[in-house]
C-alpha positions as CSV (number, residue, x, y, z in Angstrom):
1,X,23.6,13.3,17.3
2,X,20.6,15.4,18.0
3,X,22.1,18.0,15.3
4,X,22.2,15.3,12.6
5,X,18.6,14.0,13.4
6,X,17.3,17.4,12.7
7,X,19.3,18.2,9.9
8,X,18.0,14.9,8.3
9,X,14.3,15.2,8.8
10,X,15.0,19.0,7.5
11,X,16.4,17.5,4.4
12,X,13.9,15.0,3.7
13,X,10.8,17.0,4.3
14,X,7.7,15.6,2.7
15,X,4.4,17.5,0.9
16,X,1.7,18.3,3.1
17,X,-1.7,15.5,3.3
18,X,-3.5,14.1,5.0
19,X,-4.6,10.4,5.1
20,X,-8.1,10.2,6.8
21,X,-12.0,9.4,6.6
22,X,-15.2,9.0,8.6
23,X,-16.5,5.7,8.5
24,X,-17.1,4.4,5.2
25,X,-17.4,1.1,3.1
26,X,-14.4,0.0,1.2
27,X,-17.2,-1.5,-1.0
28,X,-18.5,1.6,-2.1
29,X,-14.9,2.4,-3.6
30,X,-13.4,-0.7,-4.9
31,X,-13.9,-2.7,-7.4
32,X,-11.3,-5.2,-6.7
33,X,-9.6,-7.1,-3.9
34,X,-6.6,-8.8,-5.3
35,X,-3.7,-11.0,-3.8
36,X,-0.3,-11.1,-5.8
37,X,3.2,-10.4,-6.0
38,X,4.9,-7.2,-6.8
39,X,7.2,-7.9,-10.0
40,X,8.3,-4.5,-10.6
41,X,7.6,-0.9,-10.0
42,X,8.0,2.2,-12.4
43,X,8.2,6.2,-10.7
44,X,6.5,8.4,-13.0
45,X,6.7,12.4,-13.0
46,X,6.3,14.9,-10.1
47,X,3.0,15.8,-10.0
48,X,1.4,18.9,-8.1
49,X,0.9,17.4,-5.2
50,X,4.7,17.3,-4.2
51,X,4.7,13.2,-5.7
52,X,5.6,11.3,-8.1
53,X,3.5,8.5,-9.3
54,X,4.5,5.0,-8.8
55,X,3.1,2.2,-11.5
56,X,3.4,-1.4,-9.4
57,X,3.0,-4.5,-11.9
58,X,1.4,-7.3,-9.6
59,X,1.1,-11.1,-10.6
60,X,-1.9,-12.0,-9.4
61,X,-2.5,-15.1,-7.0
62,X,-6.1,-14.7,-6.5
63,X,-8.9,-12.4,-7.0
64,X,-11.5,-12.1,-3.9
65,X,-13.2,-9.6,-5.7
66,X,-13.7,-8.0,-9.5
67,X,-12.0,-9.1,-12.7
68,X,-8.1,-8.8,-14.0
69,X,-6.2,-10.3,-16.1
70,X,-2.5,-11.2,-14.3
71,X,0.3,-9.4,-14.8
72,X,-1.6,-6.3,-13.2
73,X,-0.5,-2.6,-13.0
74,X,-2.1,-0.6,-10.4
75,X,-0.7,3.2,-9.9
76,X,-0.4,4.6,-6.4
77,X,0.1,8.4,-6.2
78,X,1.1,8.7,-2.6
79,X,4.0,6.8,-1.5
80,X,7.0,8.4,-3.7
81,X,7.7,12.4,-2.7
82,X,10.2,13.2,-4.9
83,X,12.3,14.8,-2.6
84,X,12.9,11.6,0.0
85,X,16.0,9.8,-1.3
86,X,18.3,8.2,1.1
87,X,21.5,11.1,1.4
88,X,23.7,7.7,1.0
89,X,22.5,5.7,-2.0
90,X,20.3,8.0,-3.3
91,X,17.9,5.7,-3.7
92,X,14.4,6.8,-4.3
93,X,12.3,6.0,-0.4
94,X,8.9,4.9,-0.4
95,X,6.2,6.8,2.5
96,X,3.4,5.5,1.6
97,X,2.2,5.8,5.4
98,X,3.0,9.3,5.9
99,X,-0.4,10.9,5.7
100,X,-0.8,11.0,1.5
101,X,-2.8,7.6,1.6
102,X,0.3,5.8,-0.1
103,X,0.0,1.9,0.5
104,X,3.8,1.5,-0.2
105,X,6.3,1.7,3.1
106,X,9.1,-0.6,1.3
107,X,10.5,-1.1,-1.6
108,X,7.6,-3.8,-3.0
109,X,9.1,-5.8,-5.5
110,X,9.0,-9.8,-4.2
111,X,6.6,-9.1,-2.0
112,X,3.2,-10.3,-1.6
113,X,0.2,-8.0,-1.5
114,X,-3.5,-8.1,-0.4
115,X,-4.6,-4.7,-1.7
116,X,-8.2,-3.1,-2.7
117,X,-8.5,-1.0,-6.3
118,X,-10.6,1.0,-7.4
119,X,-10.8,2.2,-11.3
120,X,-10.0,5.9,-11.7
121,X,-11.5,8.3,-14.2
122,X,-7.9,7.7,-16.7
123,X,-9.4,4.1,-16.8
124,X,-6.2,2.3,-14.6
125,X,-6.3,0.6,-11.2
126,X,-5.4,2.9,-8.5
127,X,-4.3,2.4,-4.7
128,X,-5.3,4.4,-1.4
129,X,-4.0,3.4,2.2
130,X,-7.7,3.7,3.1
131,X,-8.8,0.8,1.2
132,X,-6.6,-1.7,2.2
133,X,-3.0,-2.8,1.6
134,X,-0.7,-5.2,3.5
135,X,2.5,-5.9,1.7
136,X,4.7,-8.9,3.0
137,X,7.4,-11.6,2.4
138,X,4.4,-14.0,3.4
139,X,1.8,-15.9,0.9
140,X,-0.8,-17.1,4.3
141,X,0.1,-13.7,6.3
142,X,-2.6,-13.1,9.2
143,X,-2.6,-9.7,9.1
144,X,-4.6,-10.1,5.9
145,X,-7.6,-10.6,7.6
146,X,-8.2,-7.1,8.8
147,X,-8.6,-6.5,4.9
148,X,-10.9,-9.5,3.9
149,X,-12.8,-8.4,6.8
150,X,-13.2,-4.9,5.7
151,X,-14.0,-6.0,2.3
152,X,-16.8,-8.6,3.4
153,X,-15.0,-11.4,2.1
154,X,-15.0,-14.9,4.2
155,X,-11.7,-15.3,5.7
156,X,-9.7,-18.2,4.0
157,X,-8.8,-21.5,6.4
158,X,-5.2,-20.7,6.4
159,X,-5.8,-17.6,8.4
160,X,-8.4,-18.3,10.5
161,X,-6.4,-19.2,13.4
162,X,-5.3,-16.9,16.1
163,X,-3.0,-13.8,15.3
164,X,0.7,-14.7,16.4
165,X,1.9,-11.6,15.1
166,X,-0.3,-8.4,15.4
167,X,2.7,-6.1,14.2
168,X,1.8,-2.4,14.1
169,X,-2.0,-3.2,13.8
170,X,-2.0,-4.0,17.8
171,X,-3.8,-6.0,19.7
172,X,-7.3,-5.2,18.0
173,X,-7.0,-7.8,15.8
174,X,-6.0,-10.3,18.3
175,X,-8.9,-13.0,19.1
């Protein structure tokens, strides 16, 4: 068992990054704070950073912050490495955590998203892990509110309430 353990984390090595920052304002970087639903999601090509760019088309439930029109399409260059597909299906994995600043974990498409964008220099939406994504099968999730928080937005009613499930955020969150 040990044997295949190594021989699969061998075989599904990722590119080297690293996901980190001093303290900063989310503010300062974003231009949008958006709630919607992933509809679909498009892989792009390898780039030279070991991943492939994924294109995520959102319908938008509500803007907290900036202007879109709904569907949206927001690119996240962190979360595909093009060498981590499962040795069964070969289906393309998602790892967005895995120190590239990727916000995707899961395959997104159904679920809900709280995310922060900021416009890059080719003019499109794009994604970091640093500014803010929480993807779930939940509209009123209240893990959200670490992002309005971080994005100086008041928190809606439906989430004001205490935090039943504080998931992989721990108990920081927790009132």
């Amino acid at each position: 068992m040990a044997c295949l353990a190594v021989a699969l984390l061998v075989a599904h090595a990722l590119p080297a990054a690293a996901c980190s920052a001093g303290p900063f304002d989310v503010r300062d970087y974003t231009q949008l704070l958006v709630l919607g639903r992933a509809r679909s999601i498009e892989l792009g090509d390898l780039k030279a950073s070991g991943f492939v760019e994924a294109t995520v088309t959102l319908d938008v439930i509500h803007l907290y912050r900036g202007n879109a029109l709904s569907p949206l399409r927001y690119v996240d260059s962190g979360s595909v490495a093009e060498t981590l597909r499962n040795p069964v299906t070969g289906r393309q994995e998602f790892h967005g955590g895995g120190g590239s600043c990727g916000t995707i974990d899961d395959d997104p498409i159904g679920k809900y998203v709280l995310i922060g964008l900021a416009r890059g220099e080719d003019s499109r939406w794009h994604a970091n892990r640093l500014w803010g994504a929480v993807y779930t099968d939940e509209l009123d999730y209240a893990m959200y509110r670490w992002i309005f928080e971080r994005h100086g937005v008041a928190i809606p009613f439906l989430i004001t309430g205490p935090v039943t499930d504080v998931g992989s955020f721990g108990p920081a969150l927790a009132p």
